[in-house]
C-alpha positions in Angstrom: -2.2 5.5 -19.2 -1.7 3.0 -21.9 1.5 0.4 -21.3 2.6 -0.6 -24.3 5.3 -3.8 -25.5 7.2 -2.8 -28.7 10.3 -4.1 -30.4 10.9 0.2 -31.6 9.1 3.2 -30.5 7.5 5.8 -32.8 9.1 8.9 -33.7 6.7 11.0 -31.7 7.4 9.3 -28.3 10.3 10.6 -26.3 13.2 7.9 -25.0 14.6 8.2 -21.6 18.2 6.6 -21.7 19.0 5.6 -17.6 22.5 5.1 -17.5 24.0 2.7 -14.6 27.2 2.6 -13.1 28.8 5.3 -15.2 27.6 3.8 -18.6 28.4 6.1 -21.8 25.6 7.1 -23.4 26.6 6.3 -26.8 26.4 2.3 -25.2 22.9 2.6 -24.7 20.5 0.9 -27.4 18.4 3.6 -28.0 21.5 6.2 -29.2 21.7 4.3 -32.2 17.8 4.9 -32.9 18.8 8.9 -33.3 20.0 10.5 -36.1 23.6 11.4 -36.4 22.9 14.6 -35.9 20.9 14.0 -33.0 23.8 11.2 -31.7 26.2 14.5 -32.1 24.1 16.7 -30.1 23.4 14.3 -27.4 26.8 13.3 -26.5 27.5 17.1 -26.5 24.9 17.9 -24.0 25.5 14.9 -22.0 29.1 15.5 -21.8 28.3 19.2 -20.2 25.7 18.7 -17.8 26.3 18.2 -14.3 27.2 15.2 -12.8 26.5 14.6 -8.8 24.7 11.2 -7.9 21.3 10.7 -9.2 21.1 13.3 -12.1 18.5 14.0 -14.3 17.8 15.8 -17.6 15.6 16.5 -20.2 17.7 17.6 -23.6 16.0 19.0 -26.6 17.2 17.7 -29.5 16.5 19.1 -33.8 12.6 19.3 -34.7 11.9 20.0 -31.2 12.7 16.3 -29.9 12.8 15.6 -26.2 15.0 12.6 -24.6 15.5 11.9 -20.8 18.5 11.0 -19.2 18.6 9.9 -16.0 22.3 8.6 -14.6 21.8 6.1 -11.4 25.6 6.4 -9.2 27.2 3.2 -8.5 26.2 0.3 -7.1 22.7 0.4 -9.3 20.3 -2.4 -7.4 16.8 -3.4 -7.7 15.9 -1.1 -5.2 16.9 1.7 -7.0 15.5 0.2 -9.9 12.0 0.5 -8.5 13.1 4.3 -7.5 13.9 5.1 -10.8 10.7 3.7 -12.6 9.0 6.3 -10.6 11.4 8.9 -11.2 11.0 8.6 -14.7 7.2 9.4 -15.3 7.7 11.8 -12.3 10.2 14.1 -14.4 7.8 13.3 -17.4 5.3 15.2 -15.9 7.0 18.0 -14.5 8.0 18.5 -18.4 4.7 17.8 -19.8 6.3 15.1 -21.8 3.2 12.9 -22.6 4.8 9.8 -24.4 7.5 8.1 -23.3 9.5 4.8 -24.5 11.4 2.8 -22.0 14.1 0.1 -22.1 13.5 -3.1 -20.5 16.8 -4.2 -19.5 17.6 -0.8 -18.1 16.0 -1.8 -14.7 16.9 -5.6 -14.7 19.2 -6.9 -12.3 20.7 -10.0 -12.5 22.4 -10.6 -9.0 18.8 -9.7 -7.4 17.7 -13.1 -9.2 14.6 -11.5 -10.1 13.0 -12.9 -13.9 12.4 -10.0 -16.4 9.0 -10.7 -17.0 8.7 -9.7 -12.9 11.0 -6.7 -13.7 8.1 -5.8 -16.4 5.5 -6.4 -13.7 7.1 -4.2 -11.3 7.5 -1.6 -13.8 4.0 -1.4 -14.9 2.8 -1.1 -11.5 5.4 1.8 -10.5 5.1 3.7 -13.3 1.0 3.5 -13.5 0.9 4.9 -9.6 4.1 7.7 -10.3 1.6 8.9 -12.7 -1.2 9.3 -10.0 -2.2 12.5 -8.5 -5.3 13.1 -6.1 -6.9 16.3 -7.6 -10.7 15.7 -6.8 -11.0 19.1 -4.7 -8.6 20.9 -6.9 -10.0 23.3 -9.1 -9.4 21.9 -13.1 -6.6 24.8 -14.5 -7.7 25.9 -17.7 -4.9 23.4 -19.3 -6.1 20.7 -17.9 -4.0 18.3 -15.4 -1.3 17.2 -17.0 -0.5 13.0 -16.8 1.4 10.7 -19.4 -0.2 9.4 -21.8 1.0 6.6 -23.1 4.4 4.2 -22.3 6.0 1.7 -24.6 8.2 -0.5 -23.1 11.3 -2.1 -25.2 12.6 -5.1 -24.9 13.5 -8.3 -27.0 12.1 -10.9 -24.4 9.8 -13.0 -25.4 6.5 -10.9 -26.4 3.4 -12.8 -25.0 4.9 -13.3 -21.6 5.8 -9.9 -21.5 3.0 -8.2 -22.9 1.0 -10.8 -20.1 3.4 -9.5 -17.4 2.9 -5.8 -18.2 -1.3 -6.2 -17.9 -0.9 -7.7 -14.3 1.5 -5.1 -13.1 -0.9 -2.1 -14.3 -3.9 -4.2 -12.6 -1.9 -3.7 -9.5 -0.9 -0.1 -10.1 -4.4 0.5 -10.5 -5.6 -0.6 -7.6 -3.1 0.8 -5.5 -4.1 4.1 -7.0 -8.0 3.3 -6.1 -6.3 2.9 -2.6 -5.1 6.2 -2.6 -8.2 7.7 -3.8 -10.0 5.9 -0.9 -7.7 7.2 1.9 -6.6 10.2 0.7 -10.5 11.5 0.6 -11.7 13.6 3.4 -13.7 12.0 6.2 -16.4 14.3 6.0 -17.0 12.2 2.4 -15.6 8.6 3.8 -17.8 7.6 6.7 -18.2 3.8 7.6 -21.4 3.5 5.5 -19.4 5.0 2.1 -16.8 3.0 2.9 -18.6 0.2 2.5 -20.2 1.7 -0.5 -17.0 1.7 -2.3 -16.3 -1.9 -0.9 -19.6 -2.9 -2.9 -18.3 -1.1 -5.8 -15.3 -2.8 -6.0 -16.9 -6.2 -5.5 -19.0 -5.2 -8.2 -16.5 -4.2 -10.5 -13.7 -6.8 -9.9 -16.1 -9.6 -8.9 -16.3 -10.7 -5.4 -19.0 -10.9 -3.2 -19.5 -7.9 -0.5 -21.8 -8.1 2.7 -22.3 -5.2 4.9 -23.3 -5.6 8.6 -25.2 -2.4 9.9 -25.0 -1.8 13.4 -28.0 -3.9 14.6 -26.3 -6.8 12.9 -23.0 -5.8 14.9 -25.2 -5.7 18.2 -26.2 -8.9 17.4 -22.3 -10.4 17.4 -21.7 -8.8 20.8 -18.7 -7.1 19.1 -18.4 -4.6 21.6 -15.1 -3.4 20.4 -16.6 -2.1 17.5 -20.0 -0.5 19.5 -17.8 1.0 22.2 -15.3 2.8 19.8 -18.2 4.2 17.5 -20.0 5.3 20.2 -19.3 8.9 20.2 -19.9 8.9 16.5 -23.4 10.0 14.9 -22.2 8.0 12.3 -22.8 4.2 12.5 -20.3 1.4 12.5 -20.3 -0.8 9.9 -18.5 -4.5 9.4 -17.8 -5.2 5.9 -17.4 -8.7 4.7 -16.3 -9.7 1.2 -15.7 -13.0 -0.4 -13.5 -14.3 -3.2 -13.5 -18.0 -3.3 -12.0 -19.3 -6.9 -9.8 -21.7 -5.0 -10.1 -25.5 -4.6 -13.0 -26.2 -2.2 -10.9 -28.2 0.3 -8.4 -25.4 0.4 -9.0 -23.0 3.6 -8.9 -19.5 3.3 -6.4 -16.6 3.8 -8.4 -13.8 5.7 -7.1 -10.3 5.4 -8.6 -8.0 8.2 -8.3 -4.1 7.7 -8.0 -1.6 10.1 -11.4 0.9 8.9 -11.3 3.8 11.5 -12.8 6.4 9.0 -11.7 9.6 11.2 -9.2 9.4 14.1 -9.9 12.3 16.6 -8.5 10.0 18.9 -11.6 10.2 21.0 -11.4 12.0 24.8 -8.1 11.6 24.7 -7.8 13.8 21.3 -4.8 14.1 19.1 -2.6 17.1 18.9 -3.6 19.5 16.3 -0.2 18.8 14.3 -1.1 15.3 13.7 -5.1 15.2 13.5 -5.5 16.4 10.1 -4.2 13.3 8.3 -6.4 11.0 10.8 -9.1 10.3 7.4 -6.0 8.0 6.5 -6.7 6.1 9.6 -8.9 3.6 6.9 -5.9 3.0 5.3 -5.4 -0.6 6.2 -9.4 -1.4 5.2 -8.8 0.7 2.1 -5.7 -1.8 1.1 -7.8 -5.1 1.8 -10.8 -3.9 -0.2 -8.3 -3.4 -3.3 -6.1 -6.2 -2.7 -9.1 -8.5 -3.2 -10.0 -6.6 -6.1 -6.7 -6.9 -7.9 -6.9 -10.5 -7.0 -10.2 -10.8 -8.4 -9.4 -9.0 -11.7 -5.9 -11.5 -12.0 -8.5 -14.0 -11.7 -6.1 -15.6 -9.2 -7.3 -19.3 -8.3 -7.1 -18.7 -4.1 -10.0 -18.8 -1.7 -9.3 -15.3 0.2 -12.1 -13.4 2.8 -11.5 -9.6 3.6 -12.8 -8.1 6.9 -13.2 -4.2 7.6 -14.7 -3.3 10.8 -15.3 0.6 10.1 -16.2 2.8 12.5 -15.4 7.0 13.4 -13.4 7.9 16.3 -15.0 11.2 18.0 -15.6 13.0 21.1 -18.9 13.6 22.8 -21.1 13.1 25.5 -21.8 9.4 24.7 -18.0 8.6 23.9 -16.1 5.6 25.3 -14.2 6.7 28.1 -11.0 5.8 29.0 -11.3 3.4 32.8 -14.3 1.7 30.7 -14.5 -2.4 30.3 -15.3 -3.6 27.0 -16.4 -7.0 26.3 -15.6 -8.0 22.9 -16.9 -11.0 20.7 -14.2 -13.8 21.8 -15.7 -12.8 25.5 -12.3 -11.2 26.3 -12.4 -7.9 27.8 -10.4 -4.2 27.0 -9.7 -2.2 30.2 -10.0 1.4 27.8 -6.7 3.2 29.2 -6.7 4.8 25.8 -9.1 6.2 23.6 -7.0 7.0 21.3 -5.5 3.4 21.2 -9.3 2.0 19.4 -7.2 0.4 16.3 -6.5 -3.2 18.3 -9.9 -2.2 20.2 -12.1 -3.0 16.6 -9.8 -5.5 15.0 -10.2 -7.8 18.2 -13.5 -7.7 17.6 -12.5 -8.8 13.8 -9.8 -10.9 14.3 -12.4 -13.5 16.3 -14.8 -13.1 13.5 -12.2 -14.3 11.2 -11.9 -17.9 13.2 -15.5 -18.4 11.6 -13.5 -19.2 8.3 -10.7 -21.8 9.4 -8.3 -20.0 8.0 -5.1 -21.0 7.1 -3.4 -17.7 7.6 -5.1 -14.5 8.7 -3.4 -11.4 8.1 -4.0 -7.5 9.8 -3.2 -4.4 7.9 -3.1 -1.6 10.0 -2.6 2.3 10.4 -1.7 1.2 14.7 1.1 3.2 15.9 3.1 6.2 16.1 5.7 3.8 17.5 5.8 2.2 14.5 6.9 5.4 13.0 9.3 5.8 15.4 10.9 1.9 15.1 11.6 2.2 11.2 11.2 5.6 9.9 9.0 5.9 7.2 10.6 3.8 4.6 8.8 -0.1 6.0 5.9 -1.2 7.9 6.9 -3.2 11.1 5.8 -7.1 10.5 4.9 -9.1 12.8 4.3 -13.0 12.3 3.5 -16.5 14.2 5.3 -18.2 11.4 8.8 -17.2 10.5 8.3 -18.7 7.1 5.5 -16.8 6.3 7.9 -14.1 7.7 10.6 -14.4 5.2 8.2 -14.9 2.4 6.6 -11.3 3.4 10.1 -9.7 3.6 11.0 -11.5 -0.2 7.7 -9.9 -1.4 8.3 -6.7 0.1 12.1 -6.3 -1.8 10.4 -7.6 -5.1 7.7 -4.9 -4.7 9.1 -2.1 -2.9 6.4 -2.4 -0.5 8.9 -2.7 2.4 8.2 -5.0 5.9 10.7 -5.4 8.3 10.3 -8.3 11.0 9.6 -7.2 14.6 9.9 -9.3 17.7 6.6 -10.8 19.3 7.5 -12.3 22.2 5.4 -13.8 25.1 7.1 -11.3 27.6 5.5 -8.3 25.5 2.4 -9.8 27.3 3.3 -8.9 30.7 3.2 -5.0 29.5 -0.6 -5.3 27.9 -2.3 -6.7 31.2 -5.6 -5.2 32.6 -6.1 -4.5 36.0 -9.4 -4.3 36.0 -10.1 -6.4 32.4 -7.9 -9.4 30.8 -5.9 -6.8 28.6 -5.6 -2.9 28.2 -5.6 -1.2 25.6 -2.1 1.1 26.0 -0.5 2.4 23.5 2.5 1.4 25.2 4.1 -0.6 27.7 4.7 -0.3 31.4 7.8 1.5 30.7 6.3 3.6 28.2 8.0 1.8 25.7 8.0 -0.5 22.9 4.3 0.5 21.7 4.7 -1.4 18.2 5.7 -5.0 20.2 3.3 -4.4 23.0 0.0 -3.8 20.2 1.0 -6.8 17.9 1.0 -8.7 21.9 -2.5 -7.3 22.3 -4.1 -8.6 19.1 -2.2 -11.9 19.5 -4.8 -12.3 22.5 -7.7 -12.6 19.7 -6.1 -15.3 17.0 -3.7 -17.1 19.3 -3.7 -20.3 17.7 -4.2 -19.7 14.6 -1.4 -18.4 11.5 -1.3 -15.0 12.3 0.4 -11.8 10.4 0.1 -8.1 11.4 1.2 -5.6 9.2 1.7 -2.0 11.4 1.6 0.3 7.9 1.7 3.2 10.1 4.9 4.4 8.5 4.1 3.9 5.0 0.4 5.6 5.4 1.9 8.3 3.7 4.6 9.0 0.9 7.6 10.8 1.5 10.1 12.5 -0.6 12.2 10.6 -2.2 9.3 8.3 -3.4 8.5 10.2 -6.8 4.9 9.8 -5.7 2.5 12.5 -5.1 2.2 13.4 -2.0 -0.9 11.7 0.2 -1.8 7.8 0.8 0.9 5.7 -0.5 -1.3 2.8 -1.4 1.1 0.2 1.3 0.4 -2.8 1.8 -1.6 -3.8 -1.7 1.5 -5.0 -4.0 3.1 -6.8 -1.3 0.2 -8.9 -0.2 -0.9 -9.6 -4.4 2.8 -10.6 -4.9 2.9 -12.3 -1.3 -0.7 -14.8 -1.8 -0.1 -15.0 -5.6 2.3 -17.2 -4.5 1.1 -18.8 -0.6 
């Protein structure tokens, strides 16, 4: 989709007017682009359609014209802001309206604080992944699928920083939407060696350096995390490493480790059948890392960041892990397995030590880790959980400018008490003693591997998936990738 800065849009593109907080149409700054009698017409159809909260339209105007209207009720915020960017292309393409010109200003607001060249950001970014859809195993309709083409965004700011602003944001979009694509494909075509294909192609592409270890090389850490899940598996682990160092030499690294469980059957201890066929999103987390460091690398942002995926499958069989089995991971800890299904923290212990190799400054986990996650927040935030309540606030702040939502959760030493082994130094259950407070009790278990170091767990569990309400097709939702650009843009 091309995104394109303009003072006026051509005569062939189609204007979408969002009117906030009651606003007359006729006030808009597009009305006065329209003939008079198209001005005549508009206020005729906008005064008789319905209106009840957040309305949309589509009115055809003389020579076949098309405008949107979309009116946002009271109280118009950037949040809804963000939701009505993607509402926009959304009704777009259930029109088959291909070209579309868009006013700035209409999604600025000026209590959130928030500069319009971000506004313009954010804009590219939400309308480029509203106008994603995951159609690879869909039969092409004769028609063809139907996208928008082209955008040209309006506004009188000033033109370079603008035009500047719009490029990074569709970056991002983009590589959200490669996040998608990665997720949302079936595991049958995203083992732990193709995912590590596609982490080489994105290295390749965005420029950063990608190193695979195979399973020998794995052996050779003593990550038995890692061994012990795959085990059950004919296909291999595999731990990918990639590199993006265009930061000041003295400057220590951010490391971002990802969550790479390709398929989820949850092992012996196997999923219901409700919930198991979305379990090829269980990669979601190593899917965002690999594309965060690519849109980094394409902003040719000057930071020094590392990304880890330890990617394994998750499967039944006669040489499975079992649950009552000790694992001894790369730190020398041990896993009591009460769990099979809990192998998430199982692999990223074995990553989170391997990530003390770098000195990092901050090391940061992105996760598909619990149901109880899910449970905590609904589906509208992943639950954050931090060592640093700075590093805290600035997640939260990058989530509201993003729409990537976090919301902080406690991580207290007593959470510890819950995740001790009886037979190893920590168990792997997916909850606690009381059979409660899963998402505390698994951020409690990974702090076991990085305590003493800067430390950030991201449980994306309830944004793995859109949802409706999100004007975005339905499948991965691409979470965390815009909140950690936004959030180490800026560290």
């Amino acid at each position: 989709m091309k995104i394109i800065h303009t003072k006026e849009f051509s005569r062939q593109t189609a204007p979408v007017f969002v009117l906030r907080d009651k606003q007359k149409i006729e006030l808009h700054p597009f009305f006065k682009t329209l003939s008079k009698e198209d001005q005549v017409n508009l206020r005729f159809l906008k005064s008789n359609a319905k209106q009840e909260g957040n309305e949309s339209h589509v009115l055809l105007l003389s020579r076949g014209r098309r405008v949107l209207v979309i009116s946002v009720p009271e109280g118009f915020n950037h949040r809804r802001a963000l939701r009505t960017m993607r509402q926009v292309v959304t009704l777009a393409r259930r029109e088959k309206i291909g070209n579309l010109a868009l006013y700035l200003d209409d999604f600025l607001v000026k209590e959130s604080g928030i500069l319009r060249e971000s506004v313009a950001e954010m804009l590219a970014t939400q309308i480029e992944i509203a106008n994603f859809e995951f159609v690879k195993y869909k039969t092409k309709p004769k028609e063809g699928w139907f996208f928008v083409n082209a955008v040209q965004i309006i506004s009188s700011g000033r033109s370079v920083k603008i035009k500047a602003a719009l490029r990074r944001g569709k970056v991002v979009g983009e590589e959200i939407n490669h996040t998608r694509i990665l997720s949302n494909t079936p595991g049958g075509d995203m083992t732990p060696s193709k995912l590590a294909d596609a982490a080489r192609r994105a290295g390749r592409s965005a420029g950063f350096k990608v190193k695979v270890l195979d399973e020998r090389a794995i052996r050779k850490l003593k990550m038995g995390g890692v061994l012990g899940v795959s085990r059950g598996s004919d296909e291999r682990p595999r731990f990918i490493v990639m590199e993006y160092l265009k930061g000041r030499r003295s400057e220590k690294p951010v490391v971002l480790v990802g969550k790479g469980v390709t398929f989820d059957t949850g092992g012996l201890n196997l999923k219901p059948t409700e919930g198991i066929y979305e379990m090829h999103m269980d990669m979601s987390g190593g899917a965002a890392v690999i594309h965060t460091l690519a849109a980094l690398a394409k902003l040719k942002s000057k930071r020094n960041i590392i990304g880890l995926v330890p990617a394994v499958e998750n499967m039944p069989s006669g040489s499975s892990y079992r649950p009552g089995d000790v694992l001894r991971t790369m730190s020398g800890k041990t896993i009591e397995v009460l769990n099979t299904d809990a192998e998430g923290r199982v692999i990223l212990a074995d990553a989170l030590e391997y990530a003390k190799r770098y000195k990092p400054r901050l090391v940061i986990d992105v996760a598909t880790l619990t149901g109880s996650a899910v449970v905590a927040l609904g589906q509208r935030a992943s639950a954050l959980f931090a060592t640093d309540d700075r590093v805290s606030e600035k997640l939260r702040i990058a989530g509201e400018v993003t729409g990537d939502f976090v919301w902080p959760m406690p991580l207290w030493e007593e959470y510890e008490e819950d995740i001790k082994g009886t037979f190893g130094d920590v168990a792997n259950t997916t909850t606690g003693k009381n059979r409660t407070g899963g998402v505390s009790t698994s951020a409690a278990f990974l702090w076991q591997f990085i305590k003493g170091h800067n430390w950030v767990h991201l449980d994306i569990a309830p944004r793995m998936t859109a949802i409706e309400g999100d004007y975005l097709a339905k499948g991965a939702a691409g979470a965390p990738v815009a909140l950690l650009v936004q959030f180490l843009r800026g560290f």
